[in-house]
N, C-alpha and C positions, 0 to 999 in steps of 0.2 A: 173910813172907819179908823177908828185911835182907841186902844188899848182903857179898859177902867177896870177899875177895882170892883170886884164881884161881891155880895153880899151873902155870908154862912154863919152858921150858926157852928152851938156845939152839936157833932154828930153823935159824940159819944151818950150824950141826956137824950136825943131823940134816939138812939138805940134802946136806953131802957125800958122807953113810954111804949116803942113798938114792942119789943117783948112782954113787957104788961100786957097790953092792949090786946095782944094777941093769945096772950093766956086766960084773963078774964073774958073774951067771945069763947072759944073753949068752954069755960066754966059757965059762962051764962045761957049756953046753947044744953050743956045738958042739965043745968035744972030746967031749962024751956022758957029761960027769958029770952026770946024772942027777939023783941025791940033792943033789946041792950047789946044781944049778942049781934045785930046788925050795924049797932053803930059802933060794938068796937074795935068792928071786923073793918067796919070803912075806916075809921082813922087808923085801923094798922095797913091796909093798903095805900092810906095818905102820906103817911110816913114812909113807908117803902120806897112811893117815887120821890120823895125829898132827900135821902140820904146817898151821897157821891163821895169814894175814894180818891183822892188823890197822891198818887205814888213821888217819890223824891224827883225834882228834873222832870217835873209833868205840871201842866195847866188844865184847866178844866174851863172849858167858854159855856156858860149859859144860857142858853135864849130859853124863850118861855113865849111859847105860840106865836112866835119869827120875830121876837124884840130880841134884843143883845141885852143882858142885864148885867153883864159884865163875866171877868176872868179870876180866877180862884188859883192863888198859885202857891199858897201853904200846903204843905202833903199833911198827910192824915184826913181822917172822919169827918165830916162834914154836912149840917142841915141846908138845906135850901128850899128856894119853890116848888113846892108838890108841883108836881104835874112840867118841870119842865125837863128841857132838854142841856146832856152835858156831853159837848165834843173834847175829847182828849186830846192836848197836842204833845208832842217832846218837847224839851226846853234843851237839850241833850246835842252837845258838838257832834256833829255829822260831815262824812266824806263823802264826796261823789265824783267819781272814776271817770272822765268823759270818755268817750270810745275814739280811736283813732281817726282823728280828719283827716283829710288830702283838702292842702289848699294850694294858693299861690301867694308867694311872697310879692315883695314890690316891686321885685326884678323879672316876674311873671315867672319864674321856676317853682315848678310843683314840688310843696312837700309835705311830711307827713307831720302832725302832731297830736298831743292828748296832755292832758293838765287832772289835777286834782284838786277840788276846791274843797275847802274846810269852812263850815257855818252851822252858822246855830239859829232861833227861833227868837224872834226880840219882843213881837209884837204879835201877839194871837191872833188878835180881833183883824189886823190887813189879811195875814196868812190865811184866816180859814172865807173870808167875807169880802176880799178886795181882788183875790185871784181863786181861778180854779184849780186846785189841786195843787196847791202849792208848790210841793215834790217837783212834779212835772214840769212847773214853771223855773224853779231852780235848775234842774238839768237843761232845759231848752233853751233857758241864757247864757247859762253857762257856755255852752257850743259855741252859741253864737258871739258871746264877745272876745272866745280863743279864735273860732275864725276873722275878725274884726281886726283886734291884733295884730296875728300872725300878716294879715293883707298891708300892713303901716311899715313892716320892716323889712330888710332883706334878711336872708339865712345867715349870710357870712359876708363882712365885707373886706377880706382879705389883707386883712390889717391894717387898712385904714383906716381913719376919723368915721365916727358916728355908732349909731346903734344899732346892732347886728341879734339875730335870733339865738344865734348857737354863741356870741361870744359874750353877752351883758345879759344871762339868765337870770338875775337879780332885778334889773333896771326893766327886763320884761314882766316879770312875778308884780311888782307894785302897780306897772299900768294897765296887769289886766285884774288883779285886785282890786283897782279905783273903777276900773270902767264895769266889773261884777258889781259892786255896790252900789251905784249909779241904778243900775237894772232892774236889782233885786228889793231895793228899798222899798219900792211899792207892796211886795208880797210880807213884808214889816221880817226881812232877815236881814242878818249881821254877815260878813265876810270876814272870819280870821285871817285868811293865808289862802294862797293859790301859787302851786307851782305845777311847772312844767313834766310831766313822766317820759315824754317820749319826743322826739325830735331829731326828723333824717330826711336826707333828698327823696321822692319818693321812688321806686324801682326802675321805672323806665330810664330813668336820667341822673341813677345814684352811680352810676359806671364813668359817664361824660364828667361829673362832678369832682370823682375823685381824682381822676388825671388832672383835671384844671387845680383841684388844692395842688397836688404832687408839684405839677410845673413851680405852680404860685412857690411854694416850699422849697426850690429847687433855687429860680431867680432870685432870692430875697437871700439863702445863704450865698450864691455868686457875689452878689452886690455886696457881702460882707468880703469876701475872702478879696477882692479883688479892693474892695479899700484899703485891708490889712496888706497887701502885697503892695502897692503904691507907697507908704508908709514905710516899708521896708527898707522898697530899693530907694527913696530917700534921703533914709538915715543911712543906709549904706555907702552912697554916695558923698556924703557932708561928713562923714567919718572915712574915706580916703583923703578925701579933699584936706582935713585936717591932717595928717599924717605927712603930707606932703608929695603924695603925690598927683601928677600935673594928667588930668585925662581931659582930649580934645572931646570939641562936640562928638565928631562919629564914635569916638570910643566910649563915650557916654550913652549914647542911642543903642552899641549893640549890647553893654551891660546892663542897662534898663533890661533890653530886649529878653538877651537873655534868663535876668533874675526873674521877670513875669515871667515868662514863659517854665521856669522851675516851680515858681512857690504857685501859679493859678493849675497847674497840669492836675488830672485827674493821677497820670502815673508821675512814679519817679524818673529822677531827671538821669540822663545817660551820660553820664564825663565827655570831654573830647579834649583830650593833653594833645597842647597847642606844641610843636617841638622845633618852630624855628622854617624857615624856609631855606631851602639849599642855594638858592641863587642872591 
């Protein structure tokens, strides 16, 4: 099915003819015209099924005895075919909340997510004639291409290269945007925007996770401080040496030793005034 242009008239001329039409049966019923007053009693009930509102950000799909005659998308008053039928749609940007999944990432650890998707109505005639219940079918893809997703990436990849769940929420937003629209095109809807609301290890193993961040967090400034402290003892070193004075290898090994051992320590460092040996 593919979207047509609907055929109306003006409502506002068939509103007069029906209020006539209905005031002359009236009048012709009591002088006792009969005949008159029955047929202008049927074209005011003719007119009655031909005139259809249409509100601002509203379509109106027509059929007439299960043909499609097309979509009506100017608001206001409106004639059309006596005797048909007219399904209302929104045209109207809509949110839909998904409920919290549990799934598995691609590292196979369970976790939780939920996303918000934002759309609108493009195509009438797919939405109400190509799926059922449209609604329902937008929420039930929705689900399914966040769980789809969510199964392609890992949660965190610990600050390495590539594309992680919790740390390129953008880069996630657009590929499951493309793969909503992909889904939903059939049901003839638009995808504005999709993002992510919720996103965590799920409970059984949010405990196990966070010590593994903690660690992670832990080694990654080690590996900083202890660059900076190499560095140090260094330039500390090539700065006596300039000065002039003369240190053998062992005394370079135990001033290494010692400098790392001051600037990587968790505590501060203890003096020890060196004062000569008695013998």
């Amino acid at each position: 099915m593919k979207e047509v242009k609907g055929y109306s008239g003006n409502g506002f001329i068939a509103l007069v003819i029906l209020l006539a039409s209905l005031g002359f049966s009236v009048y012709a019923f009591v002088e006792e015209w009969w005949v008159w007053g029955c047929i202008a009693l049927f074209v005011s009930l003719v007119l009655m099924t031909s005139i259809t509102v249409v509100q601002p950000n509203q379509a109106a799909v027509v059929t007439f005895f299960g043909q499609y005659l097309g979509t009506i998308r100017k608001s206001g008053i409106h004639f059309v075919v006596p005797f048909s039928i007219r399904h209302k749609v929104s045209l109207r940007v809509r949110n839909f909340n998904s409920s919290t999944l549990k799934v598995n990432d691609i590292d196979g650890n369970p976790v939780e997510i939920a996303a918000v998707v934002v759309f609108r109505v493009v195509d009438t005639a797919k939405a109400l004639f190509d799926v059922d219940k449209y609604e329902q079918f937008v929420e039930t893809q929705s689900e399914s291409a966040l769980r789809h997703v969510a199964t392609k990436y890992p949660y965190d990849n610990g600050g390495g290269e590539g594309v992680s769940l919790r740390g390129d929420t953008e880069v996630i937003a657009v590929e499951l945007t493309r793969e909503l629209q992909e889904r939903l095109s059939a049901a003839g809807v638009e995808v504005i925007e999709s993002r992510l609301t919720h996103l965590a290890y799920a409970p059984e193993i949010a405990g196990a996770m966070l010590q593994r961040q903690q660690a992670s967090a832990i080694v990654a400034a080690r590996h900083i401080i202890v660059e900076g402290a190499v560095g140090m003892v260094q330039a500390a070193i090539e700065q006596l040496e300039k000065e002039g004075y003369v240190l053998d290898e062992e005394r370079k090994a135990a001033m290494m030793n010692n400098l790392m051992v001051a600037i990587v320590s968790d505590r501060s460092a203890q003096p020890v005034v060196n004062a000569g040996s008695l013998y």
